[in-house]
PLY file of the C-alpha trace (Angstrom):
ply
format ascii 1.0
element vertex 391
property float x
property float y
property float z
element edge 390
property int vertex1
property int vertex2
end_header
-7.39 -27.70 -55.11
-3.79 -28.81 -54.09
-3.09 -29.60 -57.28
-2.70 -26.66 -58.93
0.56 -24.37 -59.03
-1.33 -21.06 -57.45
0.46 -17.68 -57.98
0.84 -16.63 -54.29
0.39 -12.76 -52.89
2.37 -11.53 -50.13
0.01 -9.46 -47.89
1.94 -7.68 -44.89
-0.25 -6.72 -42.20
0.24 -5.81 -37.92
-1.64 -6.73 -35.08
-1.97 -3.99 -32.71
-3.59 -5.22 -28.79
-3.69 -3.84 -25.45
-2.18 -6.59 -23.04
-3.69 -6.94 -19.87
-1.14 -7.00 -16.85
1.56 -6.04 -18.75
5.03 -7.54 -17.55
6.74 -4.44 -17.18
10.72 -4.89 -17.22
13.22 -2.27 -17.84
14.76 -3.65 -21.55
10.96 -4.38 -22.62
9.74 -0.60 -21.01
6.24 -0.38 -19.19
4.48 -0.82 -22.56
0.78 -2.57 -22.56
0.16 -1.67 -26.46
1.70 -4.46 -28.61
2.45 -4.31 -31.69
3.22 -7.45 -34.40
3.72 -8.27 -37.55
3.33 -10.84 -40.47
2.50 -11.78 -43.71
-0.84 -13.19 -45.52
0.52 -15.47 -48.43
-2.49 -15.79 -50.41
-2.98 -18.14 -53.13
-4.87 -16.36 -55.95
-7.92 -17.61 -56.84
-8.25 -20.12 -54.07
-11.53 -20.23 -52.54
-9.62 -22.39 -49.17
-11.65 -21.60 -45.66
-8.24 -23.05 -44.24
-5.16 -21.43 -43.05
-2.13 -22.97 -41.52
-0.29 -20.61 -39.23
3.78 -20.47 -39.16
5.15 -18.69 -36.19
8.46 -19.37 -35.07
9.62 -17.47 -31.31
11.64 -14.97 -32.56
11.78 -15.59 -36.91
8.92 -14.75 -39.69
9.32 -17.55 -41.68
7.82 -15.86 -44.92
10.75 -16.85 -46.36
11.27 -20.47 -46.24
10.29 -23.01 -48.37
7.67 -24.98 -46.35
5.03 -21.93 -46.11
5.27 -21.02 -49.62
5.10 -24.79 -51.03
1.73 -25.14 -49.12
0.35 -21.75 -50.50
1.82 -22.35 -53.83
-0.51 -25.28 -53.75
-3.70 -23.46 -52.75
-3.90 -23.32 -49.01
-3.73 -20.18 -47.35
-0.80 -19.28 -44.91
0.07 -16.50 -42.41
3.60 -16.32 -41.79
3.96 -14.60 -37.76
6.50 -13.20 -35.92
6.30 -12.70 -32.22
7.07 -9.23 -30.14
10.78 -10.43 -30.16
11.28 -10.49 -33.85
15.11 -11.51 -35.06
16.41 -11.31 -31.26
15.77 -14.04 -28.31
17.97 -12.23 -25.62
14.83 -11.16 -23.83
11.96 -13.54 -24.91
9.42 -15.11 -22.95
7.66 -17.91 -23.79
4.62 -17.42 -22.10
4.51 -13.68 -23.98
5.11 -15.42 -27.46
1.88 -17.81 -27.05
-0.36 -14.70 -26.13
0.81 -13.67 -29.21
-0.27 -16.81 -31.02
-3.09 -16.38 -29.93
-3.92 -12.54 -31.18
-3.08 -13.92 -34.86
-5.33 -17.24 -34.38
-7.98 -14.21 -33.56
-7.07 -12.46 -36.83
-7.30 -14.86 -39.22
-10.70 -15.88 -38.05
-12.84 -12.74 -37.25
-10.89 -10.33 -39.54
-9.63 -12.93 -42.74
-12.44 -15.11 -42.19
-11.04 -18.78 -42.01
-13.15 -21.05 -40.56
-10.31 -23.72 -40.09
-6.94 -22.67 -38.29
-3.98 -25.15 -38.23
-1.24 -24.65 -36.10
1.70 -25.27 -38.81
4.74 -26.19 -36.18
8.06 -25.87 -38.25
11.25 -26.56 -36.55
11.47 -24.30 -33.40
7.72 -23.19 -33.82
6.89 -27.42 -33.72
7.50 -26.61 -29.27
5.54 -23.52 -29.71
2.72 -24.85 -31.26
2.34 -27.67 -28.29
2.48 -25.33 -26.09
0.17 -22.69 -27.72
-2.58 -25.42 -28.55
-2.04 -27.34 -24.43
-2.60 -23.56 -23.02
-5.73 -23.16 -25.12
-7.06 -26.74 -23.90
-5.96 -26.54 -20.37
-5.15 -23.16 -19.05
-3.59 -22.81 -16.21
-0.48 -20.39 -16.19
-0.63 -17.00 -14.53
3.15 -16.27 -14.21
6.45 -16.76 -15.52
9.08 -18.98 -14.07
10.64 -15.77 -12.86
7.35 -14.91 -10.96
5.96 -12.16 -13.00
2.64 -12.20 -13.68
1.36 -13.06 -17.27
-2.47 -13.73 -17.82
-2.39 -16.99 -19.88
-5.82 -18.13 -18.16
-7.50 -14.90 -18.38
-6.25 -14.77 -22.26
-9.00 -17.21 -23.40
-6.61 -18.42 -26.14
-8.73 -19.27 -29.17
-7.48 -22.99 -29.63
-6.33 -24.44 -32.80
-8.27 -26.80 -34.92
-5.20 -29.27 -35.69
-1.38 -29.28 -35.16
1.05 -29.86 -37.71
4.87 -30.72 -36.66
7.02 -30.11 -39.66
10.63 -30.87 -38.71
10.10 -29.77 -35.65
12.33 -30.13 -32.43
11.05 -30.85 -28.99
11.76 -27.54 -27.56
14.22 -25.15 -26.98
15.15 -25.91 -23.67
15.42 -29.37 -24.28
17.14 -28.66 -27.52
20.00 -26.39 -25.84
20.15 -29.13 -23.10
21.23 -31.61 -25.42
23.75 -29.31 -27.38
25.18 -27.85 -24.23
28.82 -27.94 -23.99
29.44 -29.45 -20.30
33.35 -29.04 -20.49
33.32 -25.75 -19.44
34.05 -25.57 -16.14
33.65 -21.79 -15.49
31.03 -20.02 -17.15
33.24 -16.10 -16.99
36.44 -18.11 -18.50
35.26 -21.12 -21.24
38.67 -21.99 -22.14
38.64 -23.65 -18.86
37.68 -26.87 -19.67
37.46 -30.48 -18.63
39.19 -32.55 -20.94
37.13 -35.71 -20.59
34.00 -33.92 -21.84
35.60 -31.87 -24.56
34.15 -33.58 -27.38
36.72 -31.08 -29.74
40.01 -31.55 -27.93
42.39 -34.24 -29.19
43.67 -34.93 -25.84
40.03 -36.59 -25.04
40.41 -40.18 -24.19
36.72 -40.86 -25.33
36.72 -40.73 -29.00
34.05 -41.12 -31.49
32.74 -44.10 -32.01
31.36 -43.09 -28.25
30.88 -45.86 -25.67
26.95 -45.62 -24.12
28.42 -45.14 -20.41
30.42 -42.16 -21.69
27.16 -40.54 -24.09
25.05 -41.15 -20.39
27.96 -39.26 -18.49
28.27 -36.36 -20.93
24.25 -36.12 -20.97
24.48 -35.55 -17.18
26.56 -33.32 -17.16
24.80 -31.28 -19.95
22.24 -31.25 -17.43
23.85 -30.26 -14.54
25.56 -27.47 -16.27
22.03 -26.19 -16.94
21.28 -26.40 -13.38
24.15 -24.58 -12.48
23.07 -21.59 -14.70
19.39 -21.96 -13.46
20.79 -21.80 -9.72
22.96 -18.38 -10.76
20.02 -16.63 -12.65
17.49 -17.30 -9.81
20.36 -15.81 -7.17
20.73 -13.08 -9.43
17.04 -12.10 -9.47
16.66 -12.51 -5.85
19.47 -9.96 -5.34
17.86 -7.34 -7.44
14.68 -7.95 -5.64
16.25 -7.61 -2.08
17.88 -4.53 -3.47
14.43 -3.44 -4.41
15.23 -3.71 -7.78
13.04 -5.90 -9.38
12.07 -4.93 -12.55
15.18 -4.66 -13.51
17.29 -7.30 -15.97
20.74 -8.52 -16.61
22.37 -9.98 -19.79
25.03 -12.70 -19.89
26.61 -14.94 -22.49
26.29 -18.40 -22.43
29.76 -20.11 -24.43
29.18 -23.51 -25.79
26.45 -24.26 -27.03
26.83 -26.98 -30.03
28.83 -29.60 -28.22
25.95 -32.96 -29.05
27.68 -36.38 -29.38
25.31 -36.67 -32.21
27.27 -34.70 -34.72
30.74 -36.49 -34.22
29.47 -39.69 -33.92
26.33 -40.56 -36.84
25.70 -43.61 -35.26
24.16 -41.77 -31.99
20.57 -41.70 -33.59
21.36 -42.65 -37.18
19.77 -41.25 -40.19
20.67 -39.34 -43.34
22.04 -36.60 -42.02
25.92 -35.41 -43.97
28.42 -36.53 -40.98
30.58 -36.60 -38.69
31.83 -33.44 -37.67
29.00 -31.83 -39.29
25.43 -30.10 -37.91
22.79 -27.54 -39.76
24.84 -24.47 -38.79
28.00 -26.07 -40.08
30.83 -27.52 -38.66
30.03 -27.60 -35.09
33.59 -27.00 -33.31
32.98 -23.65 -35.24
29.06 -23.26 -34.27
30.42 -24.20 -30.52
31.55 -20.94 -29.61
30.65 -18.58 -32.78
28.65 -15.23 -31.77
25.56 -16.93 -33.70
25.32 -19.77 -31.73
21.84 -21.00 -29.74
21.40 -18.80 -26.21
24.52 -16.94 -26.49
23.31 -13.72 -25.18
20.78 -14.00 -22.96
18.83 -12.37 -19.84
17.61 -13.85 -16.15
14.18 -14.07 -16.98
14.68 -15.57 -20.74
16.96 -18.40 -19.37
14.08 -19.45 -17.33
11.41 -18.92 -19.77
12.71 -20.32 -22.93
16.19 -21.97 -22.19
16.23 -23.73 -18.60
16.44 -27.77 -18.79
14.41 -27.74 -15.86
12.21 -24.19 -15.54
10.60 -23.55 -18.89
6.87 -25.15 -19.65
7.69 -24.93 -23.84
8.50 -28.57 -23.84
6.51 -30.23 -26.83
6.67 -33.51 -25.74
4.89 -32.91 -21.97
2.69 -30.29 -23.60
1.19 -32.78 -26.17
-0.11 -34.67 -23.91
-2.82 -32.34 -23.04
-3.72 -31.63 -27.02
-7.03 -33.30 -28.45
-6.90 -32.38 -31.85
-5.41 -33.95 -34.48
-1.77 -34.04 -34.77
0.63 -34.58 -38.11
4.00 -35.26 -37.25
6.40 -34.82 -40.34
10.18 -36.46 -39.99
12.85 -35.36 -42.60
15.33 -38.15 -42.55
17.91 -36.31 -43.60
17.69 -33.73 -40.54
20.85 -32.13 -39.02
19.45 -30.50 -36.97
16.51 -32.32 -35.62
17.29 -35.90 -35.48
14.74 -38.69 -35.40
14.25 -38.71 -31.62
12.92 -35.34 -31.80
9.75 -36.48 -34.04
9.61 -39.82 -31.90
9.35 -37.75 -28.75
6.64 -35.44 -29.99
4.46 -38.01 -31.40
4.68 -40.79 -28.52
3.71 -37.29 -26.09
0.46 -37.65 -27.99
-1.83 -39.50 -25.43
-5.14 -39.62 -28.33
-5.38 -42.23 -31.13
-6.05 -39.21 -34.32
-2.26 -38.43 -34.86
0.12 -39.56 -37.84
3.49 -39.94 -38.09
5.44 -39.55 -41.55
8.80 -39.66 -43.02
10.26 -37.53 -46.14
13.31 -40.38 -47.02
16.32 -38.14 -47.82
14.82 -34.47 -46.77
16.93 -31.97 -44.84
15.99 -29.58 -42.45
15.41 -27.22 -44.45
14.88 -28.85 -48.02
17.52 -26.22 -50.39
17.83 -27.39 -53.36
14.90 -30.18 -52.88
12.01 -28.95 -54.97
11.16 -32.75 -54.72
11.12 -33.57 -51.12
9.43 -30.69 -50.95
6.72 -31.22 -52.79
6.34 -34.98 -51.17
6.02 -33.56 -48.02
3.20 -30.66 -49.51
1.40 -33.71 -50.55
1.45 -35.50 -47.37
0.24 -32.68 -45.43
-2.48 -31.24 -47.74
-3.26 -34.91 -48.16
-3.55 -35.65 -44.49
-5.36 -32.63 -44.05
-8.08 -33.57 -46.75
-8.19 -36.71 -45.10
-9.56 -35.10 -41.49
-11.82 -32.76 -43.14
-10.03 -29.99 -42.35
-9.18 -28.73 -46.15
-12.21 -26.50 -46.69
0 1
1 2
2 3
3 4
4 5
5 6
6 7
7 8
8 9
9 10
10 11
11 12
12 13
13 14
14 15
15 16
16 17
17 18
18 19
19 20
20 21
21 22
22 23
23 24
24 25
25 26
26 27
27 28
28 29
29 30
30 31
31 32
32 33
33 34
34 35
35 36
36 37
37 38
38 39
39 40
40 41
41 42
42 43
43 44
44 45
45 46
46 47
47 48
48 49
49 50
50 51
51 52
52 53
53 54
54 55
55 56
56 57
57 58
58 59
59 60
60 61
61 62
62 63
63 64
64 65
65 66
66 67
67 68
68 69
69 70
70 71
71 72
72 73
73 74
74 75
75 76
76 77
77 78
78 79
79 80
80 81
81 82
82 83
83 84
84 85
85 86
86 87
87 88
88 89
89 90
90 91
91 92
92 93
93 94
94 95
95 96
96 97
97 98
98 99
99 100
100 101
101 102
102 103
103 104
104 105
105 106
106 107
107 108
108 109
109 110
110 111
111 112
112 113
113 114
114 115
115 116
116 117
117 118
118 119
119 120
120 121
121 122
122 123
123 124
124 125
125 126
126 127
127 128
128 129
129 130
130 131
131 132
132 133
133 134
134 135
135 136
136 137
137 138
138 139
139 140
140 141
141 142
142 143
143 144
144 145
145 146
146 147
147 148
148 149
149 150
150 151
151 152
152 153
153 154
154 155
155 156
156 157
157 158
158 159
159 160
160 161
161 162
162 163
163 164
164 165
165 166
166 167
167 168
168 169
169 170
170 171
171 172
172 173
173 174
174 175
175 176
176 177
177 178
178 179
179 180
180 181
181 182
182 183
183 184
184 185
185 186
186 187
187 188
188 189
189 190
190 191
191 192
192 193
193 194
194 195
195 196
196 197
197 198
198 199
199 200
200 201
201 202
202 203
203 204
204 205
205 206
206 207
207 208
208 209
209 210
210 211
211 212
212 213
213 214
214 215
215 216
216 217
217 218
218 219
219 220
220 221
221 222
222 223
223 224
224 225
225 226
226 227
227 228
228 229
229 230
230 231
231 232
232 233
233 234
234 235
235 236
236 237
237 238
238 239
239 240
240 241
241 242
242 243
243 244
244 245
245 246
246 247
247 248
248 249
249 250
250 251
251 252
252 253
253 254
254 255
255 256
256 257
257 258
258 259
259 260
260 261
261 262
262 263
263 264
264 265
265 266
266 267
267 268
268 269
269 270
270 271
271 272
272 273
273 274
274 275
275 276
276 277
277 278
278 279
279 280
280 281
281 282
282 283
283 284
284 285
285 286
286 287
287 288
288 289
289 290
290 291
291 292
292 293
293 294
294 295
295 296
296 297
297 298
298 299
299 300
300 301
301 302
302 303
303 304
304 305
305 306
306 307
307 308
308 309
309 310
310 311
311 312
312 313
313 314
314 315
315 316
316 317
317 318
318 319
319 320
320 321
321 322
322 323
323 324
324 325
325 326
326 327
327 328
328 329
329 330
330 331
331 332
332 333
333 334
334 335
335 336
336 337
337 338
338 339
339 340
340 341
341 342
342 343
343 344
344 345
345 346
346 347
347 348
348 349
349 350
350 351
351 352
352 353
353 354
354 355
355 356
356 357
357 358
358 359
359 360
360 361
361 362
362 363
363 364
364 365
365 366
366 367
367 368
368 369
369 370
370 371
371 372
372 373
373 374
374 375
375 376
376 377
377 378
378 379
379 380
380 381
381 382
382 383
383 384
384 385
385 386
386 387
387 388
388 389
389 390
């Protein structure tokens, strides 16, 4: 079937539910009707009783090259975007996986697939864990804010395989590592400590880095998070003395591409166009650009999807608790996910029915590789054939 070049039909459709215990915040309204979108990408004339779901937190993905490779080679693909399409500023985590779940629901009783594979690319690799270890082993019933949110009583459908396709370990952990701990005070960034500047001259520790000083600045990535977690959790428990709970509060968090990675290529070596160089470009730039990872942000989405320490999206831990099979897909020329990420995803799987593989000289997102991309088509539709899953 895979073979074949299929012509591939885009098929937009919504999802329309009725959420039970709505969290009801002010920026989000007291709405329990949700509403979401995607798109079918059907390969004509394939007969496939497969599908691979895409969903990334916040993106479509109907776009990229991964999800129409696969259907341009016969297997069926729905393309999802969560309630917080193209905007992260108020996402919860725990809200995107109920909505997972409503399109795993979809493309079985309404499209008819008797296989569904959880298809994590890049940021959706976290999501998918997490998805798949909530539909295994239930046992969330509020945010790490404290509102309530119904993940047991959901009954998410589970998954019948994971795929991690370039994927990163999660976006907490992710942000963690690309945290910029030089800045000292989070309402005035230009006031910095030199030592951990990894962009000002005047920095005694230059690339190549020594490990002591890669262990210090890791630290203090982490207790910068900390620091924000301790001032969003103050925050909220003043607007609940104040009996203002449902209420919300956006801030900017500055720095957020400072990883000793992309100065110094031999931190976690591999393919990857460096130094001075990450997938957004160059990352002095990316740093402090409006575009950059968790710049604007609220209290309860820190917690949720960006806090080091708070948020439960971490694909690593979550795998752990997954007993399907698992496909874990490296690109070795990844800027932005660098080989510890796949390492870290595939050791967190505890079963024996997981495989790990690696596209030699693939980037993150594979423009202008029709080649890599079809190698890594193969080894998924392959790997897939090989489990019985490609109906």
């Amino acid at each position: 079937m895979t073979g074949a070049k299929y012509e591939v039909e885009r098929i937009p459709f919504h999802l329309h539910w009725q959420e039970k215990a709505a969290f009801k915040e002010t920026y989000a309204g007291a709405l329990d009707q949700i509403v979401v979108e995607g798109q079918y990408l059907k390969p004509k004339g394939s007969t496939s009783k497969t599908v691979l779901v895409f969903m990334h937190p916040t993106g479509t993905m109907n776009l990229l090259p991964m999800p129409n490779a696969l259907a341009a080679a016969g297997i069926p693909c729905l393309t999802c975007a969560s309630r917080y399409p193209h905007n992260d500023s108020a996402l919860i985590m725990e809200k995107v996986i109920l909505d997972l779940g409503q399109y795993i629901k979809y493309a079985r009783e309404k499209l008819g697939f008797e296989k569904v594979i959880l298809a994590g690319w890049s940021g959706g690799g976290s999501l998918s864990m997490f998805y798949q270890s909530q539909a295994e082993k239930p046992w969330i019933t509020a945010t790490p804010a404290g509102d309530a949110v119904d993940v047991v009583g959901a009954k998410l459908p589970k998954a019948d395989a994971v795929l991690q396709l370039a994927a990163h370990v999660s976006r907490a952990i992710t942000l963690t590592e690309w945290l910029d701990p030089s800045i000292r005070d989070e309402l005035n960034p230009e006031d910095r400590i030199v030592e951990l500047d990894l962009y000002d001259p005047k920095n005694p520790n230059q690339p190549k880095f020594a490990d002591d000083y890669v262990a210090r600045f890791r630290a203090a990535q982490i207790a910068r998070s900390q620091k924000i977690d301790n001032w969003v959790k103050d925050k909220l428990a003043g607007l609940k003395r104040q009996g203002r709970q449902n209420e919300e509060f956006g801030f900017v968090v500055h720095g957020t591409m400072a990883d000793p990675r992309w100065m110094d290529p031999t931190i976690e070596p591999n393919d990857r166009k460096g130094p001075n160089w990450c997938f957004m470009g160059e990352p002095k730039i990316v740093n402090m650009m409006p575009a950059g990872l968790a710049r604007f942000c609220s209290l309860r989405a820190w917690l949720s999807q960006w806090s080091y320490a708070e948020s439960r999206a971490d694909g690593p831990k979550c795998a752990g608790d997954i007993s399907v099979p698992v496909l874990v897909v490296q690109n070795s020329a990844d800027d932005a996910c660098t080989p510890s990420h796949a390492a870290r995803l595939f050791a967190g799987v505890k079963h024996a029915n997981k495989e790990f593989h690696e596209v030699k000289g693939a980037t993150h997102y594979y423009i202008g590789q029709p080649d890599k991309m079809a190698e890594a088509v193969a080894i998924v539709s392959g790997w897939l054939s090989k489990q019985g899953l490609l109906a």
